[in-house]
NUSETI-200635 format. One record per residue (C-alpha): residue number from 0; residue in three letters; x, y, z. Coordinates in steps of 0.02 Angstrom, whole numbers, plus 50000, padded with zeros to 5 digits. Layout:
residues N
   num   residuo       X       Y       Z
   NUM       ALA       X       Y       Z
...
This chain:
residues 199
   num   residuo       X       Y       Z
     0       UNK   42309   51374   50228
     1       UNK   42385   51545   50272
     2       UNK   42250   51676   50263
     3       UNK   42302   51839   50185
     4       UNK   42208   51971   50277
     5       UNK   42287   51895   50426
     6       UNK   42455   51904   50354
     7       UNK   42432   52073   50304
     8       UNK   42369   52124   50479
     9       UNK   42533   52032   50543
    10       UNK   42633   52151   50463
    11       UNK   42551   52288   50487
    12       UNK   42571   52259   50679
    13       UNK   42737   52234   50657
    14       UNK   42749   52410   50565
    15       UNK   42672   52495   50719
    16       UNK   42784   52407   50840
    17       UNK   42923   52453   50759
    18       UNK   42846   52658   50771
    19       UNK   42823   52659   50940
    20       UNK   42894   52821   51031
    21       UNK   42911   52768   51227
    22       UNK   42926   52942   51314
    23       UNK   42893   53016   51485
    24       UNK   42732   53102   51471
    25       UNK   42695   53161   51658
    26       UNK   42524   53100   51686
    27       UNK   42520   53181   51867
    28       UNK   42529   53337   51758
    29       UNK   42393   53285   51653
    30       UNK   42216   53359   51672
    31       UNK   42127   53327   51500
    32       UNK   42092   53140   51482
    33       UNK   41988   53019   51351
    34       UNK   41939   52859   51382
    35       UNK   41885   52732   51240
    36       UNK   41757   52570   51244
    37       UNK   41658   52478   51130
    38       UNK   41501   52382   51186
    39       UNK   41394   52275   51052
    40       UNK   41257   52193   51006
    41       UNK   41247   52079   50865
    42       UNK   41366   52136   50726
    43       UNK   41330   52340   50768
    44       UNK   41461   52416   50882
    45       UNK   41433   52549   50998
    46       UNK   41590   52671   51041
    47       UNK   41613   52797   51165
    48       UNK   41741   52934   51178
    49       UNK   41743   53018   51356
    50       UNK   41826   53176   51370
    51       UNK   41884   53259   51542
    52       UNK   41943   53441   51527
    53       UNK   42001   53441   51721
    54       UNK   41806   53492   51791
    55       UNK   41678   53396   51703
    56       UNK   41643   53271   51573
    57       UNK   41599   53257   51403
    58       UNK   41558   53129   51282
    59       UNK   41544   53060   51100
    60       UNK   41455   52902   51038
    61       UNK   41487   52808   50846
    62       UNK   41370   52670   50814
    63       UNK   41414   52561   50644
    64       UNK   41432   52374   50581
    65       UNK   41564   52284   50623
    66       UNK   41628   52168   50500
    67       UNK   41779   52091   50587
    68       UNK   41766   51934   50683
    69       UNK   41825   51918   50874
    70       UNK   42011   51858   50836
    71       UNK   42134   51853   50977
    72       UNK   42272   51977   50949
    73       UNK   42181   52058   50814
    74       UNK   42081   52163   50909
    75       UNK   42134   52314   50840
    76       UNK   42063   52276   50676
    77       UNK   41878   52241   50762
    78       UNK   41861   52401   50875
    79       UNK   41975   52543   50821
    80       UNK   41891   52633   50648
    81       UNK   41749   52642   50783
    82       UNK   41868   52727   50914
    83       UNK   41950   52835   50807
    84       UNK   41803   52902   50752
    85       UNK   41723   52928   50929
    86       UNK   41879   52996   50970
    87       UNK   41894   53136   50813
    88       UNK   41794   53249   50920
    89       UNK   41916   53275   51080
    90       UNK   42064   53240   50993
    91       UNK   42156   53393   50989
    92       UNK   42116   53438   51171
    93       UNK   42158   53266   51255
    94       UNK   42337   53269   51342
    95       UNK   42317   53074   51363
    96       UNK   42196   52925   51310
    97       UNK   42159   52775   51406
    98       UNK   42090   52616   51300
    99       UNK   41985   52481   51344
   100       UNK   42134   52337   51291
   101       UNK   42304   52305   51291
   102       UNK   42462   52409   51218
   103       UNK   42636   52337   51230
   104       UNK   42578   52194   51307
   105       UNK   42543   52087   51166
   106       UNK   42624   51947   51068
   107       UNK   42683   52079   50914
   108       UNK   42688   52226   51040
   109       UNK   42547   52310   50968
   110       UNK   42375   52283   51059
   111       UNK   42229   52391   51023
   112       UNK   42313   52561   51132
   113       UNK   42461   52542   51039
   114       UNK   42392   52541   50854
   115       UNK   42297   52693   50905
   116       UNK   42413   52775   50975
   117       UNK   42546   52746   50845
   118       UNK   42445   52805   50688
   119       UNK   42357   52966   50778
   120       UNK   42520   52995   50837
   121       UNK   42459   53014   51027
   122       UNK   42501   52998   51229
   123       UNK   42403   52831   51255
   124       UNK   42404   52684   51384
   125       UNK   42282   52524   51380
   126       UNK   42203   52486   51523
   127       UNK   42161   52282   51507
   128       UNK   42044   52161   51627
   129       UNK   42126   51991   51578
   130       UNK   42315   51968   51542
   131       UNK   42337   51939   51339
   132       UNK   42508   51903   51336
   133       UNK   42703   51901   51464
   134       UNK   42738   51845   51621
   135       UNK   42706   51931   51792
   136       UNK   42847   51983   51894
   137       UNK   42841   52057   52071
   138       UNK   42968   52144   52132
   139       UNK   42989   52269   52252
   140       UNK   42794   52309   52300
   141       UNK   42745   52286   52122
   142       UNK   42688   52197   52001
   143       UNK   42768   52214   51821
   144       UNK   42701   52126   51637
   145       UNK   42872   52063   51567
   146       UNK   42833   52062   51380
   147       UNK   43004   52009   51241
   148       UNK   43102   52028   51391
   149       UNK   43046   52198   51445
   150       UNK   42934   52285   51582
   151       UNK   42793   52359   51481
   152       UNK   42653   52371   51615
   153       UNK   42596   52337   51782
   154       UNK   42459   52228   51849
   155       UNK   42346   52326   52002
   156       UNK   42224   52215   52077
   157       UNK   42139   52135   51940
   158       UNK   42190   52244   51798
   159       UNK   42335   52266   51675
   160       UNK   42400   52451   51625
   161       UNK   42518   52448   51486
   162       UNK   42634   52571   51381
   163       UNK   42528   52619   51232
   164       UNK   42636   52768   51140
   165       UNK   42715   52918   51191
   166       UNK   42739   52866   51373
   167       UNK   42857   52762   51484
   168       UNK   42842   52648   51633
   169       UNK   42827   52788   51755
   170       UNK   42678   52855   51672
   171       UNK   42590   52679   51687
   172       UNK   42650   52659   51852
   173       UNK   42586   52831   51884
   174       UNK   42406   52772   51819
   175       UNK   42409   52603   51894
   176       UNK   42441   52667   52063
   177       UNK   42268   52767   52093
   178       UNK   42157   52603   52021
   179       UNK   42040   52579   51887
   180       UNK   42010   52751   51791
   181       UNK   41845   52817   51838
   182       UNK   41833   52884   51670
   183       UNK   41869   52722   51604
   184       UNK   41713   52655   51701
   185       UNK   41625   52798   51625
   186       UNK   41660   52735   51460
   187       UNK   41612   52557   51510
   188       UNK   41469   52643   51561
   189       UNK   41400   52742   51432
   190       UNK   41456   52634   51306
   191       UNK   41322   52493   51389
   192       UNK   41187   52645   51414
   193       UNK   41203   52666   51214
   194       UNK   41175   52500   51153
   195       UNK   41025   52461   51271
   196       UNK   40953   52656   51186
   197       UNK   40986   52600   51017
   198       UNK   40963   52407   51021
């Protein structure tokens, strides 16, 4: 038996996929960053918004229930209210925001960077440690995700970097190239540090 919610998130992800603005963003330019993560324990979820303004850091932290389940491809649905909301604070400064997850790179083309991307209407790329969904492809010296038959990301040593909204392939490639995002780490971090606080 089909269940409804999960039809209704079906085509809701298609909605997004269908809003997605790939543009070149310049993230060599870019020196105010957020990163997003979500650690848990139990059923409460604890989410962390780092900012960088180009010299130091700064951060926000959201703890609430969540009520989703862990569903594969539903991610979204799980761990970005608590994003957002970590996220309200920098918002309007951040040039760019990297997510814990996956953006194009998904079976409906809209992982967890691109839904948030698409509905605050923001520069964002996911930044993913296990491949959700394509094929790799190496050509050249790199290593691209093929996803419906385009490149949306690149693989760099262990990790996936995918188009999430409002950038292109250069941006990712851009990202990919310098490693993990130490202000992704940050995240991972903090994000850890506030659920063994609170737990």
């Amino acid at each position: 038996m089909e269940d409804p919610l999960l039809n209704f998130l079906v085509k809701f992800q298609s909605l997004v996929a269908r809003n997605v603005v790939i543009s070149h963003l310049g993230v060599e330019n870019v020196n105010k960053i957020c990163a997003l993560d979500v650690a848990y324990k139990g059923n409460k979820g604890y989410a962390v918004a780092v900012y960088f303004d180009g010299q130091g850091y700064d951060h926000n932290v959201v703890i609430d229930e969540v009520k989703f389940p862990y569903i594969p491809t539903f991610l979204f649905i799980r761990e970005a209210p608590l994003m957002i909301k970590a996220l309200e604070k920098y918002q309007d400064q951040c040039q760019l925001t990297l997510i814990d997850g996956h953006g194009l790179a998904h079976p409906r083309k809209s992982g967890i960077a691109t839904v948030i991307g698409v509905l605050l209407d923001i520069p964002t790329i996911g930044v993913a440690k296990s491949r959700l969904f394509g094929e790799e492809v190496k050509e050249d010296s790199e290593i691209y995700i093929l996803a419906h038959g385009e490149k949306v990301g690149i693989k760099k040593g262990k990790f996936y970097f995918s188009i999430g909204n409002k950038v292109d392939l250069n941006d990712v490639k851009v990202l990919a190239r310098k490693g993990y995002p130490e202000i992704l780490k940050l995240a991972d971090k903090l994000s850890k540090e506030a659920k063994g606080k609170n737990s």
